[in-house]
N, C-alpha and C positions, 0 to 999 in steps of 0.2 A: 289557838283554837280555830281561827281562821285559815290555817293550814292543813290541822287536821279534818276540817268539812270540806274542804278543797278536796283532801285525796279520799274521803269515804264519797263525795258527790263524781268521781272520777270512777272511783270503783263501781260505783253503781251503773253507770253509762255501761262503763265495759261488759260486765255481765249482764244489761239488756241486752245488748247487740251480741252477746256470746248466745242468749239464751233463741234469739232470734235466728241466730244458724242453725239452732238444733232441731229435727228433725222430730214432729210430735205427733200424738196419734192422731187421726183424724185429718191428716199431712195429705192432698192427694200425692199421686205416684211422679205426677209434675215437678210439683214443689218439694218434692223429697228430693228428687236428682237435684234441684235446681242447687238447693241447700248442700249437696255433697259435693255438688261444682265447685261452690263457694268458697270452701274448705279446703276442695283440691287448689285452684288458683291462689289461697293465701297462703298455698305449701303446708298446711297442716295436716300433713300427711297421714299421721295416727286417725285424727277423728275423721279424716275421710273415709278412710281404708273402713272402718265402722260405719260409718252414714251410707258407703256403697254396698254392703253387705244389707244393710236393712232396705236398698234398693232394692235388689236382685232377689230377698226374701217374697218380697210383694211385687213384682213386676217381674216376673220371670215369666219369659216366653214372650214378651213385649221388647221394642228397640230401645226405651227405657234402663230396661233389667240387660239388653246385651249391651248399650254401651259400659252401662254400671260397672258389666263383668270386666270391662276393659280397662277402665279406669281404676278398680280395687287392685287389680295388678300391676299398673302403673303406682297406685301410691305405694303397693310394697317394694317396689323395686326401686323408688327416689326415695322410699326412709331405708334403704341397704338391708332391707329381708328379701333376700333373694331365693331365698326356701322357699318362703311361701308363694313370691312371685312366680318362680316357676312354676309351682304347683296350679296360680291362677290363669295364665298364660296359658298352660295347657289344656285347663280346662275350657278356656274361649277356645280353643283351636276345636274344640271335641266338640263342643255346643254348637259351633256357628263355622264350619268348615269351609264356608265360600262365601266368609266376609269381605269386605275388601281390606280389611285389617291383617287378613290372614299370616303374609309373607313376613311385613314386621313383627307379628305374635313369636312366631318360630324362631327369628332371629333374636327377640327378649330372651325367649326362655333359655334358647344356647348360651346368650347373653350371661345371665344368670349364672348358671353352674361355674363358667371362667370367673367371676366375680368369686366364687366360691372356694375355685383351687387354691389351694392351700403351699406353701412353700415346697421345692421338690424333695425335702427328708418326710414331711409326713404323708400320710397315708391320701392318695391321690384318686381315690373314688369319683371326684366330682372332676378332675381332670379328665378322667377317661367319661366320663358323661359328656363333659363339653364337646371332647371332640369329634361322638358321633355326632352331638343333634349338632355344630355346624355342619359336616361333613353331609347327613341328613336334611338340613336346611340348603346345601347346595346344590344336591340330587333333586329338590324339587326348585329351587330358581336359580338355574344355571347363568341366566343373563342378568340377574337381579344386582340394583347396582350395587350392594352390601357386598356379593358372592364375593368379591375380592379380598373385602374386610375379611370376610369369614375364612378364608385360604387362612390370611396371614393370621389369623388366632389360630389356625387349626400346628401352621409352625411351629408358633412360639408354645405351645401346649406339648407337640412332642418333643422340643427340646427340651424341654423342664422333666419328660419323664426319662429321656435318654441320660439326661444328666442325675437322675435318679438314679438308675442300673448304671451309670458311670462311678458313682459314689458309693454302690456295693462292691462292684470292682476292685472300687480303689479299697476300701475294707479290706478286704479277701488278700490284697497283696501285702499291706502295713502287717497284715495279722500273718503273712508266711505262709498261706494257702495258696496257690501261685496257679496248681491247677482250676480250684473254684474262680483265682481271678480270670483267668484264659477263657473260662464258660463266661463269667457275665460280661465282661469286654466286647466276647463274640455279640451277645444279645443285643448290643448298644448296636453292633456294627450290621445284623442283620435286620433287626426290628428298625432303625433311625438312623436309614445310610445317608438321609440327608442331613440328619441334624448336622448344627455349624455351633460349638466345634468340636461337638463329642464326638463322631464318629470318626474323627482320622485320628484324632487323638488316639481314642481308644483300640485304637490297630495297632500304633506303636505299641503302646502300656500292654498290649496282649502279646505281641513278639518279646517284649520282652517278659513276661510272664511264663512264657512258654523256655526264653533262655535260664532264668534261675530255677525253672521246674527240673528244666534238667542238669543243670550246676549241681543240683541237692538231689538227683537222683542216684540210686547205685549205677554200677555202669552198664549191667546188661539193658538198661531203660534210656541212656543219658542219648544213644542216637536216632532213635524213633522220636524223645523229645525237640530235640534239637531241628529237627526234620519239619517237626509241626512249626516252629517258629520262624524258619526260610519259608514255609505255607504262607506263612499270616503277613512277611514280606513281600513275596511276589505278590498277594494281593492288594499290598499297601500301593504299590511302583503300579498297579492297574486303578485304583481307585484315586488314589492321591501321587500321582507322579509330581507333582509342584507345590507338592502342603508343605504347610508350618514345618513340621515334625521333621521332614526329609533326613536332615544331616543327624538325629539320633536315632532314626530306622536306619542308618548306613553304619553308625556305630557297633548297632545292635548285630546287622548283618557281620560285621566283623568279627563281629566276638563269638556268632553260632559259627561262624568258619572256620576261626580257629578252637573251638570246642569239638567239631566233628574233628578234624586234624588231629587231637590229642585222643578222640575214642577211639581213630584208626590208626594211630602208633601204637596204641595199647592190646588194641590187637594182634597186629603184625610180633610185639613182643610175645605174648602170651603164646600165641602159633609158632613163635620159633623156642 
């Protein structure tokens, strides 16, 4: 018995002091923030993100209701709602455009969306989101000392989609469509010539793509293909003269050399 009025005399503290954060009518606009501080600092992130909301309800247009705005977006974005956070993030940017807040608002909300990107097989909406608003966040602070952070997200974001259109590619050829692979390889290689290491890659896998297009070609086609695939070589030897790949783009070149050699013997037969 003495144990159980122990933990009911426990429990009742706790829900004083619970009820004592809570934010009540007749609250002014003071001690409302002061109470959603409170909340935020114990990391209870939920019932902040609600105490700042009935902030910004009643104090809006006050420094009150604009830090509010900043802090509700902060707590959605340390309990990992990144949706919403960007959504409130943007909205401080729009309400209060020449905060001193400003530059880190824009880098949250970029922030956000990469939080968001999703593996590179599914659908990468929020990928290509991130990588305007950094690209956007670095058009407006060039010098900012994040701008660099924000480069190298902007990187690692198009690698993940290169490596996307690298894994349609690679589909396109497992499945014996050789010409569909040759188009998206190209995409890798024009959209993501920096990507590391899908773009040299995907030079080779496209030369050769271009050699078994026309291996399975009839022969009035097999040297125009053939032709395309020495294409995609010379420009392997300009873009990546010392890549990985080298010694199977010099393979690949063999083999379109000796495939043109046998369309021109079969000519030379055919004419005589």
């Amino acid at each position: 018995m003495r144990a159980i009025s122990l933990l009911l005399f426990a429990i009742l503290i706790l829900t004083s002091c619970r009820s004592e954060e809570l934010i009540r009518p007749g609250d002014s606009l003071e001690v409302a923030y002061e109470k959603a501080m409170m909340q935020y600092n114990q990391e209870e992130y939920s019932d902040a993100a609600r105490a700042f909301e009935t902030v910004i309800s009643i104090g809006r247009g006050t420094d009150y209701g604009q830090d509010a705005q900043y802090y509700l977006a902060e707590s959605y974005f340390n309990s990992n709602r990144y949706l919403l956070a960007a959504s409130e993030y943007e909205r401080y940017a729009q309400y209060h455009p020449n905060s001193p807040r400003r530059e880190e608002v824009d880098f949250k909300e970029a922030l956000c969306y990469y939080e968001l990107s999703p593996r590179y097989r599914l659908d990468q909406e929020y990928t290509i989101q991130a990588i305007e608003s950094f690209r956007l966040y670095r058009t407006r602070y060039p010098d900012a000392e994040r701008a660099d952070q924000a480069a190298d997200y902007i990187s690692e974001l198009r690698n993940k989609l290169a490596h996307r259109d690298y894994n349609a590619a690679d589909f396109y050829m497992r499945t014996e469509r050789y010409n569909s692979a040759a188009i998206y390889f190209g995409l890798v290689i024009d959209n993501y010539p920096e990507s590391e290491p899908w773009a040299e890659r995907a030079l080779v896998r496209q030369i050769e793509s271009y050699v078994l297009y026309a291996e399975n070609s009839v022969p009035d086609k097999q040297a125009e293909r053939f032709e395309k695939a020495l294409e995609s070589y010379n420009t392997y030897l300009q873009l990546f003269p010392q890549g990985d790949n080298r010694g199977k783009a010099e393979d690949l070149f063999d083999r379109t050399m000796a495939g043109l050699g046998e369309v021109d013997n079969q000519s030379v037969v055919e004419s005589n």
